[in-house]
C-alpha positions in Angstrom: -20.2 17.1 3.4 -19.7 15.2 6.9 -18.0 17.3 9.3 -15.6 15.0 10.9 -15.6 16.0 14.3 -19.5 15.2 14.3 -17.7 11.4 14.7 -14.2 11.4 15.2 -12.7 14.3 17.6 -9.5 16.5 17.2 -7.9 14.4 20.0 -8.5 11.6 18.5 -7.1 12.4 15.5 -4.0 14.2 17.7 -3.1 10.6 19.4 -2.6 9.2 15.8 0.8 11.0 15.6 2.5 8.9 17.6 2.0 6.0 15.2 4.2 8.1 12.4 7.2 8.2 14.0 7.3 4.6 16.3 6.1 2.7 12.6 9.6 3.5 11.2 11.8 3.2 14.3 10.5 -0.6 14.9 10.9 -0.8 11.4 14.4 0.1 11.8 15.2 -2.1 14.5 13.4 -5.3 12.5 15.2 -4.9 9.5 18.4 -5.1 11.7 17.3 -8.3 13.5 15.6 -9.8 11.3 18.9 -11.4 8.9 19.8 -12.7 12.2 16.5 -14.4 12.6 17.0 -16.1 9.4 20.4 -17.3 10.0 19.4 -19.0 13.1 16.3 -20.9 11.9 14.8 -19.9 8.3 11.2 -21.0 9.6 10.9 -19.1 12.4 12.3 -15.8 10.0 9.1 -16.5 7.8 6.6 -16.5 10.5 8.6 -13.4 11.6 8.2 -11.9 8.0 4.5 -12.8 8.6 4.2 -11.0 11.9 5.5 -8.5 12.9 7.0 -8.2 9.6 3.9 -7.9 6.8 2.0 -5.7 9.7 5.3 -3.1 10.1 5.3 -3.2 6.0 1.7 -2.7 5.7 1.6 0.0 8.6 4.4 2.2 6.7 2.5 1.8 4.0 -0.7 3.2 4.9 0.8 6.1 7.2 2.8 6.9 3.9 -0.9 7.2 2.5 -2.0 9.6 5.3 1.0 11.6 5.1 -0.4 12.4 1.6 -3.4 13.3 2.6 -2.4 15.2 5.5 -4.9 13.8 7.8 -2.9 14.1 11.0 -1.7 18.1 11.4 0.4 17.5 14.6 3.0 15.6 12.0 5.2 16.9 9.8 3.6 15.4 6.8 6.0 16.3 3.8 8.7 15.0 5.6 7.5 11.7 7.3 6.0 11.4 3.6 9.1 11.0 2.3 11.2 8.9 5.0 7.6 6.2 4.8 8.3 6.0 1.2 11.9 5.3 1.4 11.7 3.2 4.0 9.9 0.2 2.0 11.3 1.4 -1.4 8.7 3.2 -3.0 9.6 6.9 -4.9 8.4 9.3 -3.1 7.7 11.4 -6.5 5.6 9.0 -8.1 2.8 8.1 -5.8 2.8 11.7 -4.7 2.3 13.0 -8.7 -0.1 9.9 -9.1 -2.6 9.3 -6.3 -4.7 12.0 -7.3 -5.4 10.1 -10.1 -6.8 7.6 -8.3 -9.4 9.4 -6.4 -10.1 12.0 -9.4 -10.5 8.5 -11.8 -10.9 6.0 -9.4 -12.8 2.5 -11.4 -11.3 4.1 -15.2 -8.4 2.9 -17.1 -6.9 6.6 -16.2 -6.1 5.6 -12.8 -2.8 5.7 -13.4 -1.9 4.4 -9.8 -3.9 1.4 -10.3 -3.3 1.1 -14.8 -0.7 3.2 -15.5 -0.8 1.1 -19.1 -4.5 2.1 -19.3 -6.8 -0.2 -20.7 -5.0 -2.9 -22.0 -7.2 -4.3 -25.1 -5.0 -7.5 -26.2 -6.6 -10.5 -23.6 -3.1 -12.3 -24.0 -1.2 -9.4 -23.0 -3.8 -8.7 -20.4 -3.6 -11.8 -18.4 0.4 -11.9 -18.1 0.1 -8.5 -16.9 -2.6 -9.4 -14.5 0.2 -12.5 -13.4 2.6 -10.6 -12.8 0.6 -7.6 -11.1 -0.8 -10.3 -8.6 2.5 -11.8 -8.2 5.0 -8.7 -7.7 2.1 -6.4 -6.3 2.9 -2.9 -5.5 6.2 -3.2 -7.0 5.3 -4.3 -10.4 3.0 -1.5 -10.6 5.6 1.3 -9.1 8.0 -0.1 -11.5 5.4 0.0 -14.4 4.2 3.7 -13.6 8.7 4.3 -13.5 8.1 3.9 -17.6 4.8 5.8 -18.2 5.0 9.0 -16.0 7.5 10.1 -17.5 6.0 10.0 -21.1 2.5 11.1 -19.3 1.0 14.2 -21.2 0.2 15.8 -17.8 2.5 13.9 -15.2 5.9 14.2 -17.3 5.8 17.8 -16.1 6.2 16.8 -12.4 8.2 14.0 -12.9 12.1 14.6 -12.6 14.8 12.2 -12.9 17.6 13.4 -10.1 14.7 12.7 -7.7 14.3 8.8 -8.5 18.6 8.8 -8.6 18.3 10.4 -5.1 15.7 8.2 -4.2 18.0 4.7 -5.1 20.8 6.6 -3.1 18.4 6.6 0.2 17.6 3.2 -0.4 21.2 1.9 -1.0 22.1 3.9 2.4 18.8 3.3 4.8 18.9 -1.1 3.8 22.9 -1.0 4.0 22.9 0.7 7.2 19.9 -2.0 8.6 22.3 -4.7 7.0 25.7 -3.3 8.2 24.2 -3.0 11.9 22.9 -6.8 11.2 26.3 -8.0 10.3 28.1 -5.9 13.3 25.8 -7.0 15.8 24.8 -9.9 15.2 27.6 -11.2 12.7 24.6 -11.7 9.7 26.1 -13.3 6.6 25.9 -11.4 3.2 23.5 -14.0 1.6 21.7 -14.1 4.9 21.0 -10.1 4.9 20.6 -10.0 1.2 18.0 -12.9 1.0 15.9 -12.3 4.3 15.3 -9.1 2.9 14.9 -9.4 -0.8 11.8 -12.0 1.3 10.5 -9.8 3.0 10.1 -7.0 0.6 8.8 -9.3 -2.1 6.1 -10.7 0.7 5.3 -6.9 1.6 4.9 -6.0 -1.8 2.6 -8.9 -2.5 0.3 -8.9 0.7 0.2 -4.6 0.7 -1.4 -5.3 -3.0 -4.2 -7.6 -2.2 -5.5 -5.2 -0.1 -5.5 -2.8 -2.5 -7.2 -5.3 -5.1 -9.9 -6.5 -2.4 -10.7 -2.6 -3.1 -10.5 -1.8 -6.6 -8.7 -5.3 -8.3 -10.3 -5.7 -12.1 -12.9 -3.3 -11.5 -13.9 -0.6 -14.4 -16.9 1.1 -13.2 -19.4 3.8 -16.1 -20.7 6.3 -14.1 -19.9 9.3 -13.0 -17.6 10.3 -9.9 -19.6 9.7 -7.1 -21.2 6.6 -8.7 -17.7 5.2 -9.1 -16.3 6.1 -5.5 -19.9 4.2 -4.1 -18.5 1.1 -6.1 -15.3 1.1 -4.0 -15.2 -2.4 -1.9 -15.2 -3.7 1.3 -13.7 -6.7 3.1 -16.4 -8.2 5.9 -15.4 -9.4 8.9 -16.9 -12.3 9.0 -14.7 -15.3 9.3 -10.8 -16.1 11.3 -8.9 -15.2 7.8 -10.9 -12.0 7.3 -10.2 -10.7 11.0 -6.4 -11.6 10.4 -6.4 -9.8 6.5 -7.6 -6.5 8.3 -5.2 -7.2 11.6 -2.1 -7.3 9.2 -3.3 -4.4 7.2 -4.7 -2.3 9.7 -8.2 -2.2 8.7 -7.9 -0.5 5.2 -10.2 -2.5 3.7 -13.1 -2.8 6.0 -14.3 0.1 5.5 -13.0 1.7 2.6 -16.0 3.0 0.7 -15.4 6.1 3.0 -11.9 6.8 1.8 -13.5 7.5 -1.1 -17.0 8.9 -0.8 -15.6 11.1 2.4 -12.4 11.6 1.3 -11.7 14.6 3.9 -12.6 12.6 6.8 -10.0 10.7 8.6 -11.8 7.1 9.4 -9.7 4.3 9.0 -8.4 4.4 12.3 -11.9 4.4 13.9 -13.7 1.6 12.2 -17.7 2.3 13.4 -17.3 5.9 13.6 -18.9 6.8 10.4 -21.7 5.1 9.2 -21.3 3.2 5.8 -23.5 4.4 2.9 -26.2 2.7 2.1 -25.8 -0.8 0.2 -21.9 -0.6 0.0 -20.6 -3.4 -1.5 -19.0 -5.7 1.4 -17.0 -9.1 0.4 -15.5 -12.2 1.6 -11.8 -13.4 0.8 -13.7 -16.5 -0.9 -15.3 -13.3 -3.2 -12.2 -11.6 -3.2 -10.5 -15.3 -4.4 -13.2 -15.5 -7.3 -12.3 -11.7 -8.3 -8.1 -12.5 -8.8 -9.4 -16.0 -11.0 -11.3 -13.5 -13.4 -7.9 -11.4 -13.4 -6.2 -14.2 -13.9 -7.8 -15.6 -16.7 -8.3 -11.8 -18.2 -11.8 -11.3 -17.7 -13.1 -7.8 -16.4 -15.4 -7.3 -13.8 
């Protein structure tokens, strides 16, 4: 195993934690200009949902991820955790009782983060699932794995109920608050607050996903673990639209392979730190385009 301080130091790692607590105040202070943005000039709000708004969701995203893995130990990880998750409507309680999952079974139909169906055998019912997967991205799937953990054999232990109502009451209070400071500053409209960020939650969703798919998307890999981690991809960057996919999502997938194959070691934040292993499978968005027309069309990789 690579000791991580033979590439990336303790005060390197150290500096991260400012990131986890200035993500979700600028979050904060978007959500509450942003309704204002889009009742002055709708254009100019979707190039502001574009940036800074897709990099803010993609950034509390991924520092929701860290928080899981406890990568930076100068934050307080449970709770920053919890106030990510919230923050761009996710439930806390399923992506901590399911991401396991997807490192233990990464590439399998048991990764319940990525199929919590599992293999779905009917090509018909495959497809519009794969639609609407690419279309509603990380929410379809949060609101998919909502029906299934539950019933799980292993998660439905974990799994408790007053912790998604809690969860909807956080959400009701943290977006009201945003949209009530909107409407007193600013004088937002209703529809104005309600649409901007139904928008901008929908785009997050969508964009955080493909990023996720560049990854893993429609790939079922035989082998056994370390054969499947190696199979995990990576986006090159080799062209404008490839330098601004990993701008807006903060390098996840460039060099992902070593999420996976060095899970322990914290590398995302330090592209060129660790060396990639050897042969890793590196792709274009013109590759990554060809991968979401198999899905489309139901075809596995």
């Amino acid at each position: 195993m690579i000791d991580r301080n033979a590439y990336i130091s303790k005060e390197q790692i150290r500096k991260q934690t400012v990131y986890f607590y200035l993500a979700p105040l600028i979050w904060s202070i978007y959500l509450v200009i942003l309704p204002a943005v889009f009742s002055f000039n709708k254009y100019l709000a979707v190039a502001c949902m574009i940036f800074p708004g897709l990099y803010l969701f993609t950034w509390l995203g991924y520092l929701m991820h860290e928080c899981w893995h406890k990568y930076v130990p100068n934050v307080n990880n449970g709770l920053m955790y919890n106030v990510l998750a919230l923050m761009i409507l996710s439930d806390p309680q399923l992506y901590h009782i399911i991401h396991g999952s997807h490192h233990s079974k990464v590439h399998t139909w048991e990764d319940s983060e990525f199929h919590p169906l599992g293999e779905i055998k009917s090509r018909g019912f495959r497809i519009v699932y794969n639609w609407m997967e690419i279309i509603f991205g990380v929410a379809f799937l949060v609101v998919m794995a909502s029906i299934t953990v539950p019933r799980h054999k292993i998660f439905s232990k974990k799994y408790r109920y007053w912790k998604l109502f809690s969860s909807i009451f956080l959400w009701i209070l943290f977006w009201g608050c945003t949209g009530y400071l909107s409407n007193i500053l600013f004088g937002s409209a209703l529809t104005d607050i309600l649409i901007s960020y139904g928008i901008m939650i929908w785009l997050g969703s969508f964009f955080l996903h493909q990023s996720q798919l560049v990854e893993h998307g429609n790939l079922i890999v035989e082998g056994n673990f370390n054969e499947r981690n190696y199979f995990s991809r990576n986006l090159a960057p080799s062209g404008v639209a490839e330098k601004v996919f990993l701008f807006l999502t903060h390098n996840d997938s460039l060099e992902h392979v070593l999420h996976h194959t060095l899970t322990s070691v914290y590398s995302r934040p330090f592209p060129g730190s660790v060396p990639l292993p050897k042969d890793a499978i590196v792709i274009t968005l013109k590759e990554y385009l060809s991968v979401i027309g198999r899905m489309l069309i139901g075809r596995a990789d």
